[in-house]
C-alpha positions in Angstrom: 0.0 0.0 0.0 1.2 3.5 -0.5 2.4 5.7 2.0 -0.4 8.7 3.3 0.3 11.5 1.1 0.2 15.2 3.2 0.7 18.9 2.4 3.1 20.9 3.6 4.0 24.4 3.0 6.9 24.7 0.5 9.6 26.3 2.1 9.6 23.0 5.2 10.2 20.4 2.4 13.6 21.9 1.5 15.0 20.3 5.4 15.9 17.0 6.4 14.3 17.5 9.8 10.5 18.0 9.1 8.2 19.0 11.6 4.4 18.3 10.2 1.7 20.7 12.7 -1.5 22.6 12.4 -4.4 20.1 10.9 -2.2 18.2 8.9 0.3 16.8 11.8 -3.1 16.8 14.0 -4.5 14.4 11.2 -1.7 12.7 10.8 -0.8 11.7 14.6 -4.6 11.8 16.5 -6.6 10.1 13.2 -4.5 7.8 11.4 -2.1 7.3 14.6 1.4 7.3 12.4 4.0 5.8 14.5 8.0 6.0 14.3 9.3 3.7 11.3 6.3 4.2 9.0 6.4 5.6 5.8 4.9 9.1 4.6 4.7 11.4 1.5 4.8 15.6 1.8 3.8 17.3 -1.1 3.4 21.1 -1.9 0.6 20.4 -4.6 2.5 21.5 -7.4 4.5 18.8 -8.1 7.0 18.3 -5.5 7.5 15.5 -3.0 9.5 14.2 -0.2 8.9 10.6 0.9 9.9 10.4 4.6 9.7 8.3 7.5 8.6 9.2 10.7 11.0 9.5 13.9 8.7 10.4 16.7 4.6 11.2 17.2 3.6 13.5 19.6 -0.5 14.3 19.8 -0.8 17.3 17.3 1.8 16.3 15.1 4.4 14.4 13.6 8.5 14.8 13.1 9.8 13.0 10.1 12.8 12.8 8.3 13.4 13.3 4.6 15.0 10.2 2.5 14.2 11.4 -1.1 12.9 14.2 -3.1 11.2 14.3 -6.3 9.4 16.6 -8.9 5.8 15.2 -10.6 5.9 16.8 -14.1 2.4 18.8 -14.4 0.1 16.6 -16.4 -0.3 17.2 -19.9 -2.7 17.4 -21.4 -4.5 18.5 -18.5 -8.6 17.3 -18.6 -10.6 20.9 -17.8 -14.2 20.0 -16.9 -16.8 23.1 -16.9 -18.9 21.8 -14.5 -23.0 22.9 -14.2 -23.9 23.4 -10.7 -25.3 20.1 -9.3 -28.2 20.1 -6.8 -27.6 19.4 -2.8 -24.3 17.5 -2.0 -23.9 16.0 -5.6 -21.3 18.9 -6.6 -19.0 17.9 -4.0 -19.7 14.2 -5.3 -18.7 15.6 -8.5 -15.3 17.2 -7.6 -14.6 14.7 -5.3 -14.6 11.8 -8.2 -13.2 14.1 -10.8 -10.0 14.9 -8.7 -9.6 11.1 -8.1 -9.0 10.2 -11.5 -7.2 13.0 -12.3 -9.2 15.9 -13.7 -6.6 19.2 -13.4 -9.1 21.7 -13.4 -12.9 22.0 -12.0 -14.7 24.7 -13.0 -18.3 25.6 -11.5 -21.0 26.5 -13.9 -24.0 29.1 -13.5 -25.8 27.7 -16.3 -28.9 28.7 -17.3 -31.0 25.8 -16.2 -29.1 25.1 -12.9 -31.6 23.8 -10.2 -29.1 25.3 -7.7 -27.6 29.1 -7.9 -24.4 30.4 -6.0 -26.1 33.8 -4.8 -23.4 36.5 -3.9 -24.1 35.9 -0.6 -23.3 32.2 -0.4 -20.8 32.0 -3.7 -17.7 32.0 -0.9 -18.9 29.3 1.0 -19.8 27.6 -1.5 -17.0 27.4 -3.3 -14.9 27.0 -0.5 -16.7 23.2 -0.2 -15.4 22.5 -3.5 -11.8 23.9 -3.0 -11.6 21.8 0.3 -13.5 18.7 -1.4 -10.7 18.5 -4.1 -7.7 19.2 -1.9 -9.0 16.5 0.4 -9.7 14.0 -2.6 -6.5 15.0 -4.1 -4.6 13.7 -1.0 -6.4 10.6 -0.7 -5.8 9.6 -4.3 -2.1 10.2 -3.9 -2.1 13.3 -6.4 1.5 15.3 -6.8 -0.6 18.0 -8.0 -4.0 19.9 -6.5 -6.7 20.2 -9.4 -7.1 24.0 -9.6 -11.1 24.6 -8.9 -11.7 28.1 -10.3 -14.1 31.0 -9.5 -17.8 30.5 -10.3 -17.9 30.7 -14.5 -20.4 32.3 -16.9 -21.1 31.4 -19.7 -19.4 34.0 -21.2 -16.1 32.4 -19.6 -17.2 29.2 -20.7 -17.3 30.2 -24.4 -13.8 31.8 -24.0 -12.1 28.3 -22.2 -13.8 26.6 -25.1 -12.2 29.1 -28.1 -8.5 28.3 -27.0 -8.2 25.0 -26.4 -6.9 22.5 -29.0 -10.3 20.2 -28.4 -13.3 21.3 -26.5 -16.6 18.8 -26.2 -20.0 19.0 -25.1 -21.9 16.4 -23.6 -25.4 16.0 -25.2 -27.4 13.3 -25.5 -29.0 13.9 -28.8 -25.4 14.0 -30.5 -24.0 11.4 -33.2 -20.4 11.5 -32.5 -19.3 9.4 -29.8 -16.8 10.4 -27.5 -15.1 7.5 -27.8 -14.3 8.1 -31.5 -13.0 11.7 -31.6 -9.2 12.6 -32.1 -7.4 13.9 -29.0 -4.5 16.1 -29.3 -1.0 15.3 -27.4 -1.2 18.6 -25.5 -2.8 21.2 -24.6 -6.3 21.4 -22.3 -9.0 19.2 -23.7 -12.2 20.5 -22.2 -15.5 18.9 -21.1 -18.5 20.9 -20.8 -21.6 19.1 -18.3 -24.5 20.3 -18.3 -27.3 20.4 -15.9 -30.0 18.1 -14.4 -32.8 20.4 -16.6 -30.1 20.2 -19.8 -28.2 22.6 -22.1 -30.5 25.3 -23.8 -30.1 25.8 -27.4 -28.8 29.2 -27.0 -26.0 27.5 -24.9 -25.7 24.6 -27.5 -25.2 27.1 -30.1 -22.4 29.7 -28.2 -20.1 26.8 -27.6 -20.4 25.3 -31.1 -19.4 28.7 -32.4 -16.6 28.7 -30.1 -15.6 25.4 -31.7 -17.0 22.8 -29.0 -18.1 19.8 -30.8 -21.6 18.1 -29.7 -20.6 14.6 -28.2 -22.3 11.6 -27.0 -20.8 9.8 -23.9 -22.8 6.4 -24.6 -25.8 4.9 -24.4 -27.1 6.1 -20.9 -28.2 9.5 -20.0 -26.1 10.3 -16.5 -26.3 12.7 -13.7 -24.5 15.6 -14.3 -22.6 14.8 -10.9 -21.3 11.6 -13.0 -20.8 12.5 -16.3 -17.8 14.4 -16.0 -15.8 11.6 -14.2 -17.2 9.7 -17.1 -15.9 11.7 -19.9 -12.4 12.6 -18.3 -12.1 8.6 -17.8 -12.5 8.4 -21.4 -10.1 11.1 -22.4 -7.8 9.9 -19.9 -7.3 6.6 -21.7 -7.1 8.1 -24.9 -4.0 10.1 -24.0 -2.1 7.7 -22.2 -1.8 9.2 -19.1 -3.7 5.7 -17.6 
């Protein structure tokens, strides 16, 4: 089994005496009760990591020593997913199983038939759920890098991540070309764009065509839109090579 992966802050992953505190050491020492000898991974989120071992436990935190060090290119290409807002807890379902196969960036999306609505009131919290859902899943699944979840997206940003990247799909059930069957460039961000439980309005249909996102069909099942983007990504992922 792999080592427990936590994150540190940058500048204490450059000694060989590492002292892991605050809610990390606390997790590390009170919840999964690390003990001297055993083996554990700091990261910075961005690439870099220092397996270590661990010399002595106290409560709230842990004192490790470094044995290697080692730099996780960033992915490429990276799998962008433009995420409608979900209803109730199924966005953080979403982000949670996105970041665990290894979607790089998450970006919520007010779209037009969204059940659920960010209000300015409760945007910060709100995305704050997702931010800590990702970093949390990110750690469990071992990830050298954090997926990047952005600011709440229009679809006016939307149509402008879709116009610069190299391939750009939008899940729709009444497509022909299967997902499955479409070219996929060897770099670059190849973007997914999910919908909403009430569906993509033709207005939207037709901004991100004209922006160069190509109508897609993921298969034969119509899926939340908490699941189709760990769906899609899975596909792209295995088309790329980076599973």
């Amino acid at each position: 089994m792999s080592p427990p992966l936590f994150l540190s802050d940058p500048s204490r992953l450059e000694s060989d005496r590492i002292v892991l505190d605050g809610p990390e050491g606390r997790h590390a020492a009170a919840v999964r009760r690390l003990r001297p000898g055993e083996r554990v991974d700091l990261g910075d989120g961005e690439g870099r990591l220092v397996e270590c071992v661990v010399t002595s436990a106290e409560r709230d935190r842990l004192h490790l020593e470094a044995r290697a060090r080692r730099h996780v290119p960033r992915p490429d290409p990276r799998i962008v997913v433009i995420q409608a807002l979900p209803k109730g807890d199924r966005g953080e379902l979403a982000v949670e199983t996105m970041t665990e196969v290894g979607v790089d960036v998450i970006v919520p999306w007010a779209a037009a038939r969204c059940v659920t609505q960010w209000r300015p009131e409760r945007r910060a919290k709100a995305l704050a759920r997702w931010r800590g859902t990702a970093r949390e899943a990110a750690k469990q699944a071992r990830r050298a890098w954090l997926p990047e979840v952005t600011d709440l997206a229009t679809t006016a940003d939307a149509v402008s991540r879709i116009a610069d990247a190299p391939l750009a799909v939008v899940l729709h059930e009444e497509a022909e070309r299967p997902l499955s069957g479409l070219p996929v460039p060897d770099s670059g961000d190849l973007v997914v764009v999910v919908g909403p439980e009430g569906g993509l309005t033709d207005e939207e249909v037709a901004a991100f065509a004209a922006a160069g996102g190509v109508p897609t069909l993921l298969g034969p099942t119509v899926l939340r839109t908490s699941t189709a983007g760990v769906a899609a990504a899975s596909v792209l992922l295995s088309r790329t090579g980076r599973w």
